[in-house]
C-alpha positions as a Markdown table, in Angstrom:
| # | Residue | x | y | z |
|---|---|---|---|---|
| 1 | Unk | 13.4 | 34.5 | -17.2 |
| 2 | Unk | 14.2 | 31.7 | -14.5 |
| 3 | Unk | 10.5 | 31.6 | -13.9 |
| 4 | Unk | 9.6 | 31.4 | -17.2 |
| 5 | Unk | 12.0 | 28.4 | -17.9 |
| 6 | Unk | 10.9 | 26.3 | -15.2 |
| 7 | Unk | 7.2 | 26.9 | -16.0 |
| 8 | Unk | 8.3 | 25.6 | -19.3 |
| 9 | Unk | 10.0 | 22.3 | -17.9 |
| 10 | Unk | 7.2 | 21.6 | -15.5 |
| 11 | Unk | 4.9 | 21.8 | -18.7 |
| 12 | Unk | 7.0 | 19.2 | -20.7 |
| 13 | Unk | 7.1 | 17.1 | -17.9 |
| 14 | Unk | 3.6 | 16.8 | -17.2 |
| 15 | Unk | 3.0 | 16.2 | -20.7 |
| 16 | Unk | 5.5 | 13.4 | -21.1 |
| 17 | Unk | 7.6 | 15.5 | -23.7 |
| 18 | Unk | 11.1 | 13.2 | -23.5 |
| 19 | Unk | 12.7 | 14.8 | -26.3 |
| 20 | Unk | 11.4 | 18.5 | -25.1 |
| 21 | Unk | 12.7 | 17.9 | -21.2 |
| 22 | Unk | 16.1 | 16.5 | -22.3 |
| 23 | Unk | 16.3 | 19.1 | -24.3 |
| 24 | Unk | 15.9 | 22.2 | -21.5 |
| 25 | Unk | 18.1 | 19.7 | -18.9 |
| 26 | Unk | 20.9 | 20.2 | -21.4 |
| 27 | Unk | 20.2 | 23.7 | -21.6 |
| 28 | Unk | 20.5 | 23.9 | -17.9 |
| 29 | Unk | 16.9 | 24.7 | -17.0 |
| 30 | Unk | 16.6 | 24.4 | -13.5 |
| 31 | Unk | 15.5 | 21.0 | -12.5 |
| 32 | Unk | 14.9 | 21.9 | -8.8 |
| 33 | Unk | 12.1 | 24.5 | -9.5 |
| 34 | Unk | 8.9 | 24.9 | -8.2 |
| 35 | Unk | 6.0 | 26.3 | -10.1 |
| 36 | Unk | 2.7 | 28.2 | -8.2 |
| 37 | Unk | 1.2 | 24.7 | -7.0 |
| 38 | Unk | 4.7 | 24.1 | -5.0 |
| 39 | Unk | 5.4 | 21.2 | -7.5 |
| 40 | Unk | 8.8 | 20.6 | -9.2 |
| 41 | Unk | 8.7 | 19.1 | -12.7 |
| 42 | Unk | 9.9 | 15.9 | -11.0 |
| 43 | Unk | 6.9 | 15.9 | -9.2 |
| 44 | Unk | 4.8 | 16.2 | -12.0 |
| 45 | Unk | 6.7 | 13.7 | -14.0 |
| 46 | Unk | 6.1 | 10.9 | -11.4 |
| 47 | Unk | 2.0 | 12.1 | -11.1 |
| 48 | Unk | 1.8 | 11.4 | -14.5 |
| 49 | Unk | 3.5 | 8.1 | -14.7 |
| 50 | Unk | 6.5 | 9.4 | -17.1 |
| 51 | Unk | 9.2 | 6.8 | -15.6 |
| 52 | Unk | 12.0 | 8.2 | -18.6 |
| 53 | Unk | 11.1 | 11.9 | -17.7 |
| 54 | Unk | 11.5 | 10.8 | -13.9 |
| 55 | Unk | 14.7 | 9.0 | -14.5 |
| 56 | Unk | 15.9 | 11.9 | -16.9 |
| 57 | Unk | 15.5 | 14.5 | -14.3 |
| 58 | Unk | 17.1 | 12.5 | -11.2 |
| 59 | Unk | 19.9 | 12.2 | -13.7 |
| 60 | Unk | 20.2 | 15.7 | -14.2 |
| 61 | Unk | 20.1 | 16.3 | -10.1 |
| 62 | Unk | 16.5 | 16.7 | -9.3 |
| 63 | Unk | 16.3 | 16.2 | -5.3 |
| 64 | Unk | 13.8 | 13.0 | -5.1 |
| 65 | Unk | 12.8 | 13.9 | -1.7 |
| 66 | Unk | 12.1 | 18.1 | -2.0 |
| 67 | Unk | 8.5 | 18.1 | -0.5 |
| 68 | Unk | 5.1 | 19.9 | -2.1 |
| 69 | Unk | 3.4 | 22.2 | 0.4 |
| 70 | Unk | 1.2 | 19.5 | 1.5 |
| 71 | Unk | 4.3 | 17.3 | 2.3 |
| 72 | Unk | 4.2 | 15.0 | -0.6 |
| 73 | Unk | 7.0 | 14.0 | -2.4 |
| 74 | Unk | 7.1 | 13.1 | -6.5 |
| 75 | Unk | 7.5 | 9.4 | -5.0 |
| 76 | Unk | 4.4 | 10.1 | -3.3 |
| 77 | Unk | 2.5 | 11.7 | -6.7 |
| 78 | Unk | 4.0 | 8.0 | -8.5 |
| 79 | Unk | 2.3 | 5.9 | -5.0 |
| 80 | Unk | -0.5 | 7.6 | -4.9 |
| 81 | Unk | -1.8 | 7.6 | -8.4 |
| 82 | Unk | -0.3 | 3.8 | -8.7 |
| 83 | Unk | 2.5 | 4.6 | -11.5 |
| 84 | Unk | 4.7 | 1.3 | -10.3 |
| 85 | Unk | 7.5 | 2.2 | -12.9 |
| 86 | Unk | 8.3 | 5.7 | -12.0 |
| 87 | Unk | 8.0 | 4.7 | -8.5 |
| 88 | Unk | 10.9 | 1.9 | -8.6 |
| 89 | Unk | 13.0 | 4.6 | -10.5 |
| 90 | Unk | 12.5 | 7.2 | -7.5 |
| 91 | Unk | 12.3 | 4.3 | -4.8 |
| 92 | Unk | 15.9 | 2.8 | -6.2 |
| 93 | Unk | 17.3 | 6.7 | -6.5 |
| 94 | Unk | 16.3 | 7.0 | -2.7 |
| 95 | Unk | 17.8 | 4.2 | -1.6 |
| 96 | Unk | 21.2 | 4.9 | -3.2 |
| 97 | Unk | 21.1 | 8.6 | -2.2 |
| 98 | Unk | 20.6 | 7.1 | 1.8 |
| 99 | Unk | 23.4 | 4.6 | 1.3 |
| 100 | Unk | 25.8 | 7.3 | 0.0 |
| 101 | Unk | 24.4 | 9.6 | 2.7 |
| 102 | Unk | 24.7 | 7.0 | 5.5 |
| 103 | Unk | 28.5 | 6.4 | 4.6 |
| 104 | Unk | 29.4 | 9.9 | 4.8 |
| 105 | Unk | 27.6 | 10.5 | 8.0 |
| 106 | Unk | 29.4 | 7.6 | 9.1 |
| 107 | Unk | 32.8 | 9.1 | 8.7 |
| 108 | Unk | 31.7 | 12.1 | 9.7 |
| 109 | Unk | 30.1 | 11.3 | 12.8 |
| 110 | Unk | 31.6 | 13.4 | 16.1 |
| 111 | Unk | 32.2 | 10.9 | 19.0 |
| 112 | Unk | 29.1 | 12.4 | 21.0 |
| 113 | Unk | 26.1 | 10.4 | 23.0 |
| 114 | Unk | 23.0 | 11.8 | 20.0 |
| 115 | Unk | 20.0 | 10.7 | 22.9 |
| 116 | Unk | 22.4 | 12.7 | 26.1 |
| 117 | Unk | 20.0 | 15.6 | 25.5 |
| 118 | Unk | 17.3 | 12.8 | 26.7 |
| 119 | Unk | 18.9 | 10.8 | 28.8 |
| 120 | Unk | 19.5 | 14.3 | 31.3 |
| 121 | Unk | 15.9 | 15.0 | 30.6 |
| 122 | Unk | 12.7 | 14.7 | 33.3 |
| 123 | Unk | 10.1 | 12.7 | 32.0 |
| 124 | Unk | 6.5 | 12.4 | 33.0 |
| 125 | Unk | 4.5 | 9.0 | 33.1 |
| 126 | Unk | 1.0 | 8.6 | 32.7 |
| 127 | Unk | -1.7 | 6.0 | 31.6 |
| 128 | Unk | -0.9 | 6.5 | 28.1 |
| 129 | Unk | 1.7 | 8.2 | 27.6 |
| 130 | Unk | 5.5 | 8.5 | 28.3 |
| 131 | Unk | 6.6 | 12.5 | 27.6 |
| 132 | Unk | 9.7 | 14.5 | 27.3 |
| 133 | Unk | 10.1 | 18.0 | 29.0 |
| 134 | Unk | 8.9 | 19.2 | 25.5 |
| 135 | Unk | 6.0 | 17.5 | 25.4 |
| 136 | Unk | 7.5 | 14.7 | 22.8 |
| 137 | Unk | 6.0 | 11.2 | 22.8 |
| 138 | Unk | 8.7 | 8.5 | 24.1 |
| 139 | Unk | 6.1 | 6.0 | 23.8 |
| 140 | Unk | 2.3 | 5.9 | 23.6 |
| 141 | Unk | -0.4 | 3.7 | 24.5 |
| 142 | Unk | -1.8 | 3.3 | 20.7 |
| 143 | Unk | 1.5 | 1.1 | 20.3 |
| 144 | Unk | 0.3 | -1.8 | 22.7 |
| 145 | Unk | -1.1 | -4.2 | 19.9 |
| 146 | Unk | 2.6 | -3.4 | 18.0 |
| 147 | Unk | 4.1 | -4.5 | 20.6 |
| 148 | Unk | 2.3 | -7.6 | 21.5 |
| 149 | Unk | 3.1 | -8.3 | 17.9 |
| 150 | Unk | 6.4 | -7.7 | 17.8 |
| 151 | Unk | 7.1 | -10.3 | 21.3 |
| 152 | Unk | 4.7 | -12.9 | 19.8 |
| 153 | Unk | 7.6 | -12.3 | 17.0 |
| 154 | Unk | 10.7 | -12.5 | 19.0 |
| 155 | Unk | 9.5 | -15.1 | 21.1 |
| 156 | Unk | 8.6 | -17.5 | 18.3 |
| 157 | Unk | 11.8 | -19.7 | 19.6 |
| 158 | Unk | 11.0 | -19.7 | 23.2 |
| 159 | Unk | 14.6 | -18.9 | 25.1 |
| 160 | Unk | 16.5 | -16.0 | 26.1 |
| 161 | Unk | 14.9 | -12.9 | 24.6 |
| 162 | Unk | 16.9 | -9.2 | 25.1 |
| 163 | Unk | 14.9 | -5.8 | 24.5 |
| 164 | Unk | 16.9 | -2.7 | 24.3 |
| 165 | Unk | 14.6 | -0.1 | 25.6 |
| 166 | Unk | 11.9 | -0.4 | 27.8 |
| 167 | Unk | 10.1 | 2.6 | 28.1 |
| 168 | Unk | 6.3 | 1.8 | 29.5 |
| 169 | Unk | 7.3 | -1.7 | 28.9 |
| 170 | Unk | 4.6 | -2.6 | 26.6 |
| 171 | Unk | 6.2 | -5.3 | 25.1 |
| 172 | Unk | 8.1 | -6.2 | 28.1 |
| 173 | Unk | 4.9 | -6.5 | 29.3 |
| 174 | Unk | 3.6 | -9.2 | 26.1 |
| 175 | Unk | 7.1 | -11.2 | 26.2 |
| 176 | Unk | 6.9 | -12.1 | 29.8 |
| 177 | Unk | 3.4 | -13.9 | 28.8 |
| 178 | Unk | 5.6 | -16.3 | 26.7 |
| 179 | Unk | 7.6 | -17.4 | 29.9 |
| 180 | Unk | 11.0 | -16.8 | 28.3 |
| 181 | Unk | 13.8 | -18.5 | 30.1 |
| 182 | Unk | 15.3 | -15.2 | 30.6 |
| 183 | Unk | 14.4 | -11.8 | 29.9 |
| 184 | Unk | 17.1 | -8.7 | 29.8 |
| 185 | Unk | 16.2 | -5.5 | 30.1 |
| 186 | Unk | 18.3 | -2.7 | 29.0 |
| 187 | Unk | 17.5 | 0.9 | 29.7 |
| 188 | Unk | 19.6 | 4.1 | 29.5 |
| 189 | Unk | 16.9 | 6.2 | 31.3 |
| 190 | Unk | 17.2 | 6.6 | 35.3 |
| 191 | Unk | 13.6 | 7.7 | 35.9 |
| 192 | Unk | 12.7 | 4.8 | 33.4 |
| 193 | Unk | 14.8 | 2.6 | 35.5 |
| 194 | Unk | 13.1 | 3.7 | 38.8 |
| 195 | Unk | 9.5 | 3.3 | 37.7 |
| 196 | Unk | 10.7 | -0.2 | 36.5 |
| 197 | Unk | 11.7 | -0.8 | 40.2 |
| 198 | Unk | 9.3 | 0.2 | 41.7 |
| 199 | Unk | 6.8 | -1.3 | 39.6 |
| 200 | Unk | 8.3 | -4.6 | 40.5 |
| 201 | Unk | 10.1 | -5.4 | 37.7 |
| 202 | Unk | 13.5 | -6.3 | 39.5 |
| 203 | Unk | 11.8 | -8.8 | 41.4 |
| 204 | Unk | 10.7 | -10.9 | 38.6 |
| 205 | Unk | 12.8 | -14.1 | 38.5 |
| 206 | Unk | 13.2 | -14.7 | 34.3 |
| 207 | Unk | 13.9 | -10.7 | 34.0 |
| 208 | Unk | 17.3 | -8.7 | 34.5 |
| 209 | Unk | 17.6 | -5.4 | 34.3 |
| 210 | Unk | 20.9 | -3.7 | 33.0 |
| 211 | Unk | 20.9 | -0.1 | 33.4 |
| 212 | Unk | 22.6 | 2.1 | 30.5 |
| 213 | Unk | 23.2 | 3.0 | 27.1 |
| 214 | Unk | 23.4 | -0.2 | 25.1 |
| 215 | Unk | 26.2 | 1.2 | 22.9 |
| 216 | Unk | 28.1 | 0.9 | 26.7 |
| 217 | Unk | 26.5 | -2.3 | 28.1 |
| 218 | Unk | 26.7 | -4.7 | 24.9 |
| 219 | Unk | 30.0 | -6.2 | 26.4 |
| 220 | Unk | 27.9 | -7.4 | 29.7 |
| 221 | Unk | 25.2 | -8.9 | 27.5 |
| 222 | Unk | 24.9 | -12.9 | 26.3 |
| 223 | Unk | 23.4 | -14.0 | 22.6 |
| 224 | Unk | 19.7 | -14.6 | 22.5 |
| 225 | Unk | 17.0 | -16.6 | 20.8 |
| 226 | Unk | 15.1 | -13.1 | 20.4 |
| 227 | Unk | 15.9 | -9.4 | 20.1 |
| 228 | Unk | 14.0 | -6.5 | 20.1 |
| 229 | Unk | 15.3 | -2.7 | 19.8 |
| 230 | Unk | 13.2 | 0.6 | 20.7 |
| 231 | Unk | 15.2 | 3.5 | 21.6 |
| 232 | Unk | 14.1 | 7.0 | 21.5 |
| 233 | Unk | 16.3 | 10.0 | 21.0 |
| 234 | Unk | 18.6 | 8.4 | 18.2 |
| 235 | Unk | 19.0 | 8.0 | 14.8 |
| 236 | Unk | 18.5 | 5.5 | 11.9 |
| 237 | Unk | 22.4 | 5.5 | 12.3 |
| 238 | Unk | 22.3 | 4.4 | 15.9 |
| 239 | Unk | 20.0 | 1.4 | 14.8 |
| 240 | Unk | 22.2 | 0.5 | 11.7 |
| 241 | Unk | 24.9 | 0.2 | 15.1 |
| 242 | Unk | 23.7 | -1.7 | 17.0 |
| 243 | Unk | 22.6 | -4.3 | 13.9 |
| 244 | Unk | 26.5 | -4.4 | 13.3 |
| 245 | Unk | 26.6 | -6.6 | 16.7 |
| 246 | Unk | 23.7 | -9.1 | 15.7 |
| 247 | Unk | 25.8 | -11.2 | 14.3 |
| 248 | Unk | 27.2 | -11.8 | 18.1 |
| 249 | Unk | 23.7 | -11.2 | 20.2 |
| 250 | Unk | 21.4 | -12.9 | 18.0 |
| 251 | Unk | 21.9 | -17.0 | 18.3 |
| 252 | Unk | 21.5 | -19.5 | 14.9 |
| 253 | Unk | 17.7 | -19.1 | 14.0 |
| 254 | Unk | 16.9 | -16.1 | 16.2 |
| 255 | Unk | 14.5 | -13.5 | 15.4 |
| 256 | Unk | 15.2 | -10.1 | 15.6 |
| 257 | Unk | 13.1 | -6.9 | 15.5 |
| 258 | Unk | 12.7 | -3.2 | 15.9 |
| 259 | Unk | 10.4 | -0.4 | 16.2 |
| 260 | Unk | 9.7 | 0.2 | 12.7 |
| 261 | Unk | 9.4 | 4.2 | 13.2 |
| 262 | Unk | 11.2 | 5.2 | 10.4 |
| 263 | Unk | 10.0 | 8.1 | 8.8 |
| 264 | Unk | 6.3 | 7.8 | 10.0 |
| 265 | Unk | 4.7 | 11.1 | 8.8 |
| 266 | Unk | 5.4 | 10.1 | 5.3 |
| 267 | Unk | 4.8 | 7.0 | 3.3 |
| 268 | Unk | 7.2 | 7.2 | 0.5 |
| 269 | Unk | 10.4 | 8.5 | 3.2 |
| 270 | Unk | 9.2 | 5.3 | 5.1 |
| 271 | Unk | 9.3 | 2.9 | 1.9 |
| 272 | Unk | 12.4 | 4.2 | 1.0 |
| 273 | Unk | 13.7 | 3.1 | 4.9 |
| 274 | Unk | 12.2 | -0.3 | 4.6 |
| 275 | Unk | 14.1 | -0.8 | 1.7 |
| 276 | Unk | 17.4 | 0.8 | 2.7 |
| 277 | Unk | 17.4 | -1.1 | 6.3 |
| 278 | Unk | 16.8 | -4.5 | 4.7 |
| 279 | Unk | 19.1 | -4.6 | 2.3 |
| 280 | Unk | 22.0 | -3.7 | 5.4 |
| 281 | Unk | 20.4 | -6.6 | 7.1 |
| 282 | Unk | 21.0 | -8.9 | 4.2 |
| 283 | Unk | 24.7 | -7.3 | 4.3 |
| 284 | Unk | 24.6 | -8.9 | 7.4 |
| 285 | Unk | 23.6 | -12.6 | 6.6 |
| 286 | Unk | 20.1 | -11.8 | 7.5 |
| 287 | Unk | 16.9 | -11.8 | 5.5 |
| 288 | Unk | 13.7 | -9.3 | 6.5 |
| 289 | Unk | 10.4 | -9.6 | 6.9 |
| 290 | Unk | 7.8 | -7.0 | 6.9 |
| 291 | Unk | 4.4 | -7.8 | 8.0 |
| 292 | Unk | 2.0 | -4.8 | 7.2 |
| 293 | Unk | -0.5 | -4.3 | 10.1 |
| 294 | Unk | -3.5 | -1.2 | 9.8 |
| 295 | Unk | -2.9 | 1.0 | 12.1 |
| 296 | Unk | -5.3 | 3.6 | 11.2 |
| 297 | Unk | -8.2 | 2.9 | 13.8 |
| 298 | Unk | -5.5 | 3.0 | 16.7 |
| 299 | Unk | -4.8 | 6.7 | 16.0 |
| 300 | Unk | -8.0 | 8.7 | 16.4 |
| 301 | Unk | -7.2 | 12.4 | 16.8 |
| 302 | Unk | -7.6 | 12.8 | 20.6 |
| 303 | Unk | -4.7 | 10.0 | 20.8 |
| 304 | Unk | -2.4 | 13.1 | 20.5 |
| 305 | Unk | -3.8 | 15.7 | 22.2 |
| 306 | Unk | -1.3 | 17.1 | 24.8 |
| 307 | Unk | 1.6 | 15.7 | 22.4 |
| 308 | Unk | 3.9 | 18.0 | 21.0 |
| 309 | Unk | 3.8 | 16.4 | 17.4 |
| 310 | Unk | 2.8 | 13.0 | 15.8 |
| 311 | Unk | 5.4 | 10.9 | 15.4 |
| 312 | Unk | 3.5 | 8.4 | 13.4 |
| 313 | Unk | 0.9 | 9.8 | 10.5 |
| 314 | Unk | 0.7 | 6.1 | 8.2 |
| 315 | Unk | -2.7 | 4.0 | 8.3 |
| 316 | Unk | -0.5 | 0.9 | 7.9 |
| 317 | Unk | 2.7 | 0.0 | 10.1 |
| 318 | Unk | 5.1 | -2.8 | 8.6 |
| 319 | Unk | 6.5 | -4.8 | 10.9 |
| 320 | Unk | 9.9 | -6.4 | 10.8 |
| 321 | Unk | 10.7 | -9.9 | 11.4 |
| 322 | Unk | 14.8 | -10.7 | 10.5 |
| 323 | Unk | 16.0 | -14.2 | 10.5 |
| 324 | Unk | 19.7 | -15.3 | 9.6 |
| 325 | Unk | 19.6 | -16.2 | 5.7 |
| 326 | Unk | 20.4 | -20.2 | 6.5 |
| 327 | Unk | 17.6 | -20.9 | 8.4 |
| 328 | Unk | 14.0 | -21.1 | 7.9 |
């Protein structure tokens, strides 16, 4: 009978049938099903472009981010097939549901260190790759041109520039060809932190090196004309953290950025991210930039051989540029 029902609602949804889908919602027909194809009738309401049916059904509790078998969402089936109305109704329900989320999480949060499991870990270095002991991409090679993008970005001002996270140091690497008056380094990782050694970076005379989690060391750092932030191991919630301190590290007319991972193995999640992250920044005083840059010919498939899984899977990659809201 439950089968039957939800074939039925799927059915009205695809076919646009308002009056028929309010109906069955009110009847309590099971919003959240999913036929033989591994749709839900959310899903096909959004392929079809049927922006009341969508809004109907998120009303009635439909999950916007439950996932077909091929790992597409219905704000991927509204994307994909360019229905702009139904995707603003599922891309404004996402962005709620991650800013009621985010709050709970937040008062729920245990006092515990979320990248210690990484930080104890051995890593192994080579030309381009950083790995885990699971055979997890810290950073990758394919990233360079990100990262020369991202210090041309920070940089822009000239100054003091601070990047949390060095990792290979690829864009440590690209902000020391702007000359910067200083250059701080902060790294949690002590293998990291011994490579950077030896590989002379404590011996450059604009760079210092603080060694630690930067939720431990932001008392020892200055404010700076640029910011950049790539950690591994955390959480959107650790970078929504450390953009509470901005306001402190980041001087008048800075330019911050960040590794603009989130949700990289699927394009609606990563919209929805954009979105979410952005408008916290504007909380903040600050207004965001995002400068789309193909990535697609970076990633051919022997980039990832010997890598546990991909941890980017979008042909594009939008980078963020954030700039306090009085300046230009």
């Amino acid at each position: 009978m439950e089968d039957e029902q939800g074939k039925k609602l799927c059915q009205l949804a695809m076919a646009g049938d308002n009056n028929g889908v309010t109906s069955l919602v009110n009847a309590g027909y099971d919003v959240a099903y999913f036929d033989n194809n591994g749709l839900t009738p959310l899903m096909h309401a959004a392929k079809h472009g049927h922006a009341d049916i969508v809004r109907k059904l998120l009303d009635a509790g439909a999950p916007w981010n439950a996932l077909s078998p091929s790992g597409l969402c219905a704000g991927d089936f509204a994307m994909d097939n360019a229905h702009q109305d139904a995707f603003d109704v599922l891309l404004n329900a996402g962005v709620q549901a991650e800013l009621v989320l985010g709050t709970i999480a937040r008062k729920e949060k245990e006092n515990n260190h979320p990248n210690g499991c990484y930080l104890e870990d051995r890593v192994s270095f080579s030309e381009d790759k950083l790995m885990d002991s699971d055979s997890k991409a810290v950073m990758m090679a394919w990233e360079n041109p990100l990262m020369e993008a991202h210090a041309k970005a920070v940089c822009s001002r000239g100054g003091h520039i601070l990047n949390i996270g060095f990792g290979m140091g690829l864009v440590d690497t690209a902000i020391q060809q702007y000359n910067p008056v200083s250059h701080t380094i902060v790294e949690a990782h002590p293998e990291v932190y011994d490579r950077m050694l030896q590989n002379g970076w404590g011996e450059k005379k604009n760079v210092k090196i603080v060694l630690g989690r930067w939720q431990d060391v932001i008392p020892k750092l200055d404010s700076y004309d640029g910011i950049f932030f790539d950690t591994y191991g955390e959480y959107y919630e650790d970078l929504r953290e450390f953009q509470q301190h901005l306001p402190k590290l980041l001087k008048p007319g800075g330019i911050y950025s960040f590794f603009n991972g989130l949700c990289g193995d699927n394009a609606f999640f990563h919209v929805v991210y954009c979105n979410l992250v952005s408008l916290e920044l504007e909380s903040l005083g600050y207004a965001t930039q995002l400068i789309p840059l193909p990535v697609k010919d970076c990633l051919p498939e022997p980039v990832w051989e010997g890598v546990r899984q991909k941890y980017w899977q979008l042909d594009t990659y939008y980078l963020p540029v954030c700039q306090s809201n009085d300046d230009e």
